[in-house]
OpenMM code with the backbone's topology and positions (N, CA, C; nanometers):
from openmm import Vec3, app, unit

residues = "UNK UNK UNK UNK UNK UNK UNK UNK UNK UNK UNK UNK UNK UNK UNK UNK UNK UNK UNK UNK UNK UNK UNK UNK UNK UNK UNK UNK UNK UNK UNK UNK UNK UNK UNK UNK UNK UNK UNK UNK UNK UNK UNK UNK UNK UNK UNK UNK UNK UNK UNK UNK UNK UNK UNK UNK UNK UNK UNK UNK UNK UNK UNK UNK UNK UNK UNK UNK UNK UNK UNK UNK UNK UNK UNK UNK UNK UNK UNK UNK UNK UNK UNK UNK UNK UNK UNK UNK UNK UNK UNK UNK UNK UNK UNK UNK UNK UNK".split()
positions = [
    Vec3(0.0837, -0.1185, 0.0000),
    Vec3(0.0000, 0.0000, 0.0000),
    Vec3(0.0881, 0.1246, 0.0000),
    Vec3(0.0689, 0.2154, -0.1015),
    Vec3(0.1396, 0.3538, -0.1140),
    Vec3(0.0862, 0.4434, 0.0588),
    Vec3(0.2047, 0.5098, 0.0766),
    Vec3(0.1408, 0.5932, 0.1775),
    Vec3(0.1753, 0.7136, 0.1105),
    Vec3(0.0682, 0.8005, 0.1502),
    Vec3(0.0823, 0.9718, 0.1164),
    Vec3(0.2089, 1.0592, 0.1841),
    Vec3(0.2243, 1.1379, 0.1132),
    Vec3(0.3797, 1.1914, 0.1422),
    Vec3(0.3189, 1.2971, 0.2726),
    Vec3(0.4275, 1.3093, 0.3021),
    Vec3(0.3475, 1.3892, 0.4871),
    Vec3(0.3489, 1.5444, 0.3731),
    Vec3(0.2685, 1.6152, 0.4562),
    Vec3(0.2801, 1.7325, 0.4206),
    Vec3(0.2451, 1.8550, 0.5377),
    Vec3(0.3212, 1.9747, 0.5012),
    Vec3(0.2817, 2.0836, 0.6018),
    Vec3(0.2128, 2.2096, 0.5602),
    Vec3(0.1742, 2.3153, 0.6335),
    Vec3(0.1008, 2.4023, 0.5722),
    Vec3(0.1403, 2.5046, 0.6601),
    Vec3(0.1603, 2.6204, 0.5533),
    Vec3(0.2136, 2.7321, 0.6253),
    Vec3(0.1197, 2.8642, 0.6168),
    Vec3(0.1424, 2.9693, 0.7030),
    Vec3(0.0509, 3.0868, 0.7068),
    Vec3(0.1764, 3.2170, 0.6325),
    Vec3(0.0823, 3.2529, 0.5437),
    Vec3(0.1975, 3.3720, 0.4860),
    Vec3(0.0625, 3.5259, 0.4602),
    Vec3(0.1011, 3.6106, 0.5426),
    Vec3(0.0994, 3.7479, 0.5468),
    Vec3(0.0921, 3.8352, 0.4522),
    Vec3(0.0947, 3.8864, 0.3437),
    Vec3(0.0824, 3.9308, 0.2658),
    Vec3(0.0178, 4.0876, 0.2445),
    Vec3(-0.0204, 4.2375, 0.2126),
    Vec3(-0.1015, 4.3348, 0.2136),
    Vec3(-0.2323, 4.2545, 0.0421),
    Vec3(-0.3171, 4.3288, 0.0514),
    Vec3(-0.4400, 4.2835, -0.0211),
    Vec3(-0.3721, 4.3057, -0.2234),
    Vec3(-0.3302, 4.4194, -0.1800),
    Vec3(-0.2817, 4.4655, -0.2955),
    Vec3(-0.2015, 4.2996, -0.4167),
    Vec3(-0.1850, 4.2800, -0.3306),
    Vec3(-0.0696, 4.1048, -0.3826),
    Vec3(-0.1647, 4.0539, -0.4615),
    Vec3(-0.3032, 4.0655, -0.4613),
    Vec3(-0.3970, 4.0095, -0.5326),
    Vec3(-0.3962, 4.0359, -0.6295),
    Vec3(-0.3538, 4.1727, -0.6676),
    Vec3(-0.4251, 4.2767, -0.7729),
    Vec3(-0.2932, 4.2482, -0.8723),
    Vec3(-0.1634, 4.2483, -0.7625),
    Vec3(-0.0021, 4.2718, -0.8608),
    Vec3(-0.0084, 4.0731, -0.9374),
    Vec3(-0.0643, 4.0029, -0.8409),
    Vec3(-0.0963, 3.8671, -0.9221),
    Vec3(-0.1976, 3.8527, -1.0003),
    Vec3(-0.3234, 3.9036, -1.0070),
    Vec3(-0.4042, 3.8922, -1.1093),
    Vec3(-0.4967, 3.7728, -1.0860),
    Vec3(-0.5423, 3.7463, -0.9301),
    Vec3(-0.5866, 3.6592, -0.8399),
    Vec3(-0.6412, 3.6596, -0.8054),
    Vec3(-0.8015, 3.6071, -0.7774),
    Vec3(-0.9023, 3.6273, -0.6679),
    Vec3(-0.8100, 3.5468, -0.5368),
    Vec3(-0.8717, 3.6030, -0.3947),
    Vec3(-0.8202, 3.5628, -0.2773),
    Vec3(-0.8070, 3.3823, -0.2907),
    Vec3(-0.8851, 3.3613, -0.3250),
    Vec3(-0.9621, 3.2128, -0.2906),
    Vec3(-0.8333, 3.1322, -0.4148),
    Vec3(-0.7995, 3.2392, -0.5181),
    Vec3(-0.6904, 3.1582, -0.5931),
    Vec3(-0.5908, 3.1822, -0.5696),
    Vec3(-0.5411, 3.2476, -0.4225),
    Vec3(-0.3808, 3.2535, -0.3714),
    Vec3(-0.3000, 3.2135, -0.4010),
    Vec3(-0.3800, 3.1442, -0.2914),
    Vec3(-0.2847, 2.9759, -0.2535),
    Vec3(-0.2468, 2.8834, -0.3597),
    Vec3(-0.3114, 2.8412, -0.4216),
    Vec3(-0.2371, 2.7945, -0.5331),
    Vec3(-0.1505, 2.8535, -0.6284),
    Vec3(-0.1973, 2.9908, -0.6740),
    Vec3(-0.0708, 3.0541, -0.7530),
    Vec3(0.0301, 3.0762, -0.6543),
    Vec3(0.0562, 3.0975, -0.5492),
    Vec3(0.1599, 3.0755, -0.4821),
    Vec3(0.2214, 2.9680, -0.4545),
    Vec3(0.1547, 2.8677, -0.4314),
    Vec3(0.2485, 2.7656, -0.4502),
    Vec3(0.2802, 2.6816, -0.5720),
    Vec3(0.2455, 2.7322, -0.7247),
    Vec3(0.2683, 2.6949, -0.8249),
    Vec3(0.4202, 2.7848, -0.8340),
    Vec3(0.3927, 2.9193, -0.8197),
    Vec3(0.5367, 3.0435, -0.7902),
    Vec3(0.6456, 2.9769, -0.7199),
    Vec3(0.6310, 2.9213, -0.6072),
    Vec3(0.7344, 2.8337, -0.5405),
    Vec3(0.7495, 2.7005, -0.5917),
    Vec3(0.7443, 2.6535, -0.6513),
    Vec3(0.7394, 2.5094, -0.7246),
    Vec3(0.8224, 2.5465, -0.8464),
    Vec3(0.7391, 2.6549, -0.8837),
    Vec3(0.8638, 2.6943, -1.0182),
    Vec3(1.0032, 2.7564, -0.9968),
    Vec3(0.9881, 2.8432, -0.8984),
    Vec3(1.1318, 2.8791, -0.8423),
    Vec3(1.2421, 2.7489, -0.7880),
    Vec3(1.1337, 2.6643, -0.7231),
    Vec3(1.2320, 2.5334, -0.6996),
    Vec3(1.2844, 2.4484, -0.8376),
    Vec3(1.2190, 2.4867, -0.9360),
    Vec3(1.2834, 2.3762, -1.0707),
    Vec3(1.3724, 2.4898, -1.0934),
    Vec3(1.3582, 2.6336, -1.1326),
    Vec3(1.4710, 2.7037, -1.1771),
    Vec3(1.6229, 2.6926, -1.1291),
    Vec3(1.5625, 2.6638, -0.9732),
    Vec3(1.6889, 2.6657, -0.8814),
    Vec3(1.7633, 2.5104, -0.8923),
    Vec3(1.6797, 2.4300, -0.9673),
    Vec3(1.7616, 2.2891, -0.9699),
    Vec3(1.6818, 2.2016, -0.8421),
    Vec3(1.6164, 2.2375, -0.7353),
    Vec3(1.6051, 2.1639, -0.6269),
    Vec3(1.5034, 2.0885, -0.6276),
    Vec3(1.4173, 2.1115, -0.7914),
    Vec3(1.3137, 1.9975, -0.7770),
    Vec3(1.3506, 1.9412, -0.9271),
    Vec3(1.3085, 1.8272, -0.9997),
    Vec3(1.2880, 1.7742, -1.1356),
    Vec3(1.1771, 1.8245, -1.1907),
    Vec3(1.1697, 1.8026, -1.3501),
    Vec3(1.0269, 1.8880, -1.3889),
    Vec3(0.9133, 1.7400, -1.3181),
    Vec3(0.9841, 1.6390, -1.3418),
    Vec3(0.8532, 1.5595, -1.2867),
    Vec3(0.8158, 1.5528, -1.1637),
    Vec3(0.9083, 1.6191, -1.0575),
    Vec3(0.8377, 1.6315, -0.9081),
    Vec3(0.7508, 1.7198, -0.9007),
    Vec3(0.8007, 1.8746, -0.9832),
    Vec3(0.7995, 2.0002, -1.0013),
    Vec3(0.6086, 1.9411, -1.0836),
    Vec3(0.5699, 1.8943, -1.1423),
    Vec3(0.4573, 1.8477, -1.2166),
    Vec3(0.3911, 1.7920, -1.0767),
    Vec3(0.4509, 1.6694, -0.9985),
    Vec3(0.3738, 1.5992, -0.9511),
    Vec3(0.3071, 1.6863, -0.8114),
    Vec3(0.4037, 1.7701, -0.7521),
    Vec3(0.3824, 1.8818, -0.6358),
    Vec3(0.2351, 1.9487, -0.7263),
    Vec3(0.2374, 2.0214, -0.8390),
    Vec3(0.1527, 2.0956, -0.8723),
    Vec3(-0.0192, 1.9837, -0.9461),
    Vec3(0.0306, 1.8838, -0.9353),
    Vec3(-0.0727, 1.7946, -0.9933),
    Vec3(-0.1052, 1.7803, -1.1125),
    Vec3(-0.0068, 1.7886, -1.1778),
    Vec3(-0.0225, 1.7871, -1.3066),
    Vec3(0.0769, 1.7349, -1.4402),
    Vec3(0.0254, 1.7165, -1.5491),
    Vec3(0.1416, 1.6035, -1.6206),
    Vec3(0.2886, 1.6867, -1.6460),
    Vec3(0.3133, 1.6082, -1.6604),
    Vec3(0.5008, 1.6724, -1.6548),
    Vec3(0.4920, 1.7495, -1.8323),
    Vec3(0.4313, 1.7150, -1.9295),
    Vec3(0.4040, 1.8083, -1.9881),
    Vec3(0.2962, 1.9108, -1.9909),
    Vec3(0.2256, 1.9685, -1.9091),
    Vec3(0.1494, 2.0771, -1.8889),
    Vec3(0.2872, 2.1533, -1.7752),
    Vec3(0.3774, 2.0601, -1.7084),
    Vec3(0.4437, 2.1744, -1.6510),
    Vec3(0.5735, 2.2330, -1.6850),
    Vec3(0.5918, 2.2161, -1.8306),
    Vec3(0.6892, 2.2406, -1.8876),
    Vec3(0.6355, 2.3603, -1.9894),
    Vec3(0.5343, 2.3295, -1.9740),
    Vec3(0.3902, 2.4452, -2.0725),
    Vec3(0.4148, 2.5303, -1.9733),
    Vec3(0.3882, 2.5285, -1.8341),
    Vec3(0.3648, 2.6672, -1.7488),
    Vec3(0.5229, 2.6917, -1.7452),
    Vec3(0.6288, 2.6246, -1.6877),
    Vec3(0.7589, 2.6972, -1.6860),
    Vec3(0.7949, 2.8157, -1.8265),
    Vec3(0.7342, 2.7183, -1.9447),
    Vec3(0.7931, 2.7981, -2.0543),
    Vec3(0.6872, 2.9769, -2.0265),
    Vec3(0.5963, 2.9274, -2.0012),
    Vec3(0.5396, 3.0809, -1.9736),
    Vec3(0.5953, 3.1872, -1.8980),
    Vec3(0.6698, 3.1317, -1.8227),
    Vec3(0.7419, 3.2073, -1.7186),
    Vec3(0.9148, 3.2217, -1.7341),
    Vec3(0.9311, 3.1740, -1.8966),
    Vec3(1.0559, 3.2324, -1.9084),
    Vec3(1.1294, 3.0989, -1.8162),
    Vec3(1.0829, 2.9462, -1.7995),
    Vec3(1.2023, 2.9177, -1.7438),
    Vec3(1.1926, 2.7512, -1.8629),
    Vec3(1.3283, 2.7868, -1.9155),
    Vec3(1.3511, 2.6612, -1.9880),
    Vec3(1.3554, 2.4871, -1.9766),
    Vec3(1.3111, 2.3677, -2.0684),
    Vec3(1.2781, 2.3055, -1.9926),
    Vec3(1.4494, 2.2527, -2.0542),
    Vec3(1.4777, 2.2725, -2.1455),
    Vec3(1.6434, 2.2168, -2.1709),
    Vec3(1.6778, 2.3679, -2.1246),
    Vec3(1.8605, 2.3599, -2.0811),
    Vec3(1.8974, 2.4585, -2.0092),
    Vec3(2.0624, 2.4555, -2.1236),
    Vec3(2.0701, 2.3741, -2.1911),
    Vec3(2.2070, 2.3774, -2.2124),
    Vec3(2.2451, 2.4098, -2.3467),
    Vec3(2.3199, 2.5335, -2.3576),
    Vec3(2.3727, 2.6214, -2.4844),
    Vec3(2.3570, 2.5324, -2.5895),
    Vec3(2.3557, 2.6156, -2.7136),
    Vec3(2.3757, 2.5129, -2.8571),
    Vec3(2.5413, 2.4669, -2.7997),
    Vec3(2.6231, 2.4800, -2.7922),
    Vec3(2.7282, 2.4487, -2.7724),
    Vec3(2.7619, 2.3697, -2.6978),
    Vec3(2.6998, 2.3370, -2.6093),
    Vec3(2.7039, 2.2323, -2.4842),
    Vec3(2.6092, 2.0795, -2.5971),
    Vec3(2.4762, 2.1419, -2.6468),
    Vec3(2.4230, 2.0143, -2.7506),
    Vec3(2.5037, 1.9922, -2.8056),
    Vec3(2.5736, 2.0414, -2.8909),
    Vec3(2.7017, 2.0308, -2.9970),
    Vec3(2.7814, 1.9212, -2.9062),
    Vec3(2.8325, 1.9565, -2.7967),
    Vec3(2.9466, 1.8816, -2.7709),
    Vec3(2.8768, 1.7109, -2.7353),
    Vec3(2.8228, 1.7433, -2.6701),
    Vec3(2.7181, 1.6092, -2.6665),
    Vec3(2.6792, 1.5170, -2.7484),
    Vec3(2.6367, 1.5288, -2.8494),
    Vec3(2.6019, 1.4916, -2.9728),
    Vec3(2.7166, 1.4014, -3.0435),
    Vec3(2.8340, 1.5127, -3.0175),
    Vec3(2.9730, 1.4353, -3.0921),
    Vec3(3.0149, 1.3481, -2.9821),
    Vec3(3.0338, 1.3728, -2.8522),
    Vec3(3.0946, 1.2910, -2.7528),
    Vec3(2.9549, 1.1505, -2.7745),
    Vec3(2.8624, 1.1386, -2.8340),
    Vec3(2.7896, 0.9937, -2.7892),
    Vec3(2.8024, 0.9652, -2.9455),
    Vec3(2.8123, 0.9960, -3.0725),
    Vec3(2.8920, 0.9625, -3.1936),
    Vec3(2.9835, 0.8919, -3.1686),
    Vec3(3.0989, 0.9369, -3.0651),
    Vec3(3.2404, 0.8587, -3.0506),
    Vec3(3.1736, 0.7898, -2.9756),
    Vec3(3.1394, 0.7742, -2.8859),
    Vec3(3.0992, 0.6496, -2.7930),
    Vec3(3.0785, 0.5603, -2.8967),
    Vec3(2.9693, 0.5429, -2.9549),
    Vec3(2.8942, 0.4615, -3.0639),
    Vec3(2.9730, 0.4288, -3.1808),
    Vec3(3.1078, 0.4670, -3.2209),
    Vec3(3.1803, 0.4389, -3.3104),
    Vec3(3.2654, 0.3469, -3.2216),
    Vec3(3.3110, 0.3901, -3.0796),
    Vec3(3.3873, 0.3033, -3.0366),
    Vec3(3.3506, 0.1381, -2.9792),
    Vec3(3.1916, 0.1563, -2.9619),
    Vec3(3.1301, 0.0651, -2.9349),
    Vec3(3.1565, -0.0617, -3.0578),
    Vec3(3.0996, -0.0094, -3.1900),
    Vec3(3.1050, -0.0531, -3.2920),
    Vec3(3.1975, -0.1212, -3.3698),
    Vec3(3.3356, -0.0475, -3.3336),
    Vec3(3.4458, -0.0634, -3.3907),
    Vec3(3.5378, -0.1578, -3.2993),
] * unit.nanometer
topology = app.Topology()
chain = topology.addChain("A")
for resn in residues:
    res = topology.addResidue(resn, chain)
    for name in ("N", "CA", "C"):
        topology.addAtom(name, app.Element.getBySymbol(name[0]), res)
């Protein structure tokens, strides 16, 4: 039997105005806030997009849909970094082969 992951709940303070600068009824805070912190945790590396999905309830591609809205990429690594990659698993695969 799966058990549910523990969870906690916190009280955060805020002036009314926060509603207006988010574009939020009250009652939809809480969740855009903790979608805001969920995404700051994938930017920062400290979650995966699929935890980062599973925290927000949703498929790991709808949350690669909301990161991209927010300017945060779901690949992170220069054409130049693909480039090198690409050739380093070429040689792998030639050396495999050969």
């Amino acid at each position: 039997m799966e058990s549910k992951a523990r969870q906690i709940s916190i009280q955060l303070d805020f002036p009314v105005d926060i509603l207006g600068a988010l574009d939020v009824t009250q009652p939809q805070l809480a969740a855009r806030m903790k979608e805001l912190i969920v995404l700051e945790l994938y930017r920062e590396r400290h979650v995966s997009s699929g935890k980062a999905a599973e925290l927000l309830g949703m498929t790991k591609y709808q949350f690669v849909q909301v990161a991209a809205q927010h300017d945060i990429p779901y690949f992170d690594q220069s054409a130049d970094e693909v480039t090198a990659d690409v050739a380093a698993s070429e040689q792998a695969g030639r050396r495999r082969a050969g």
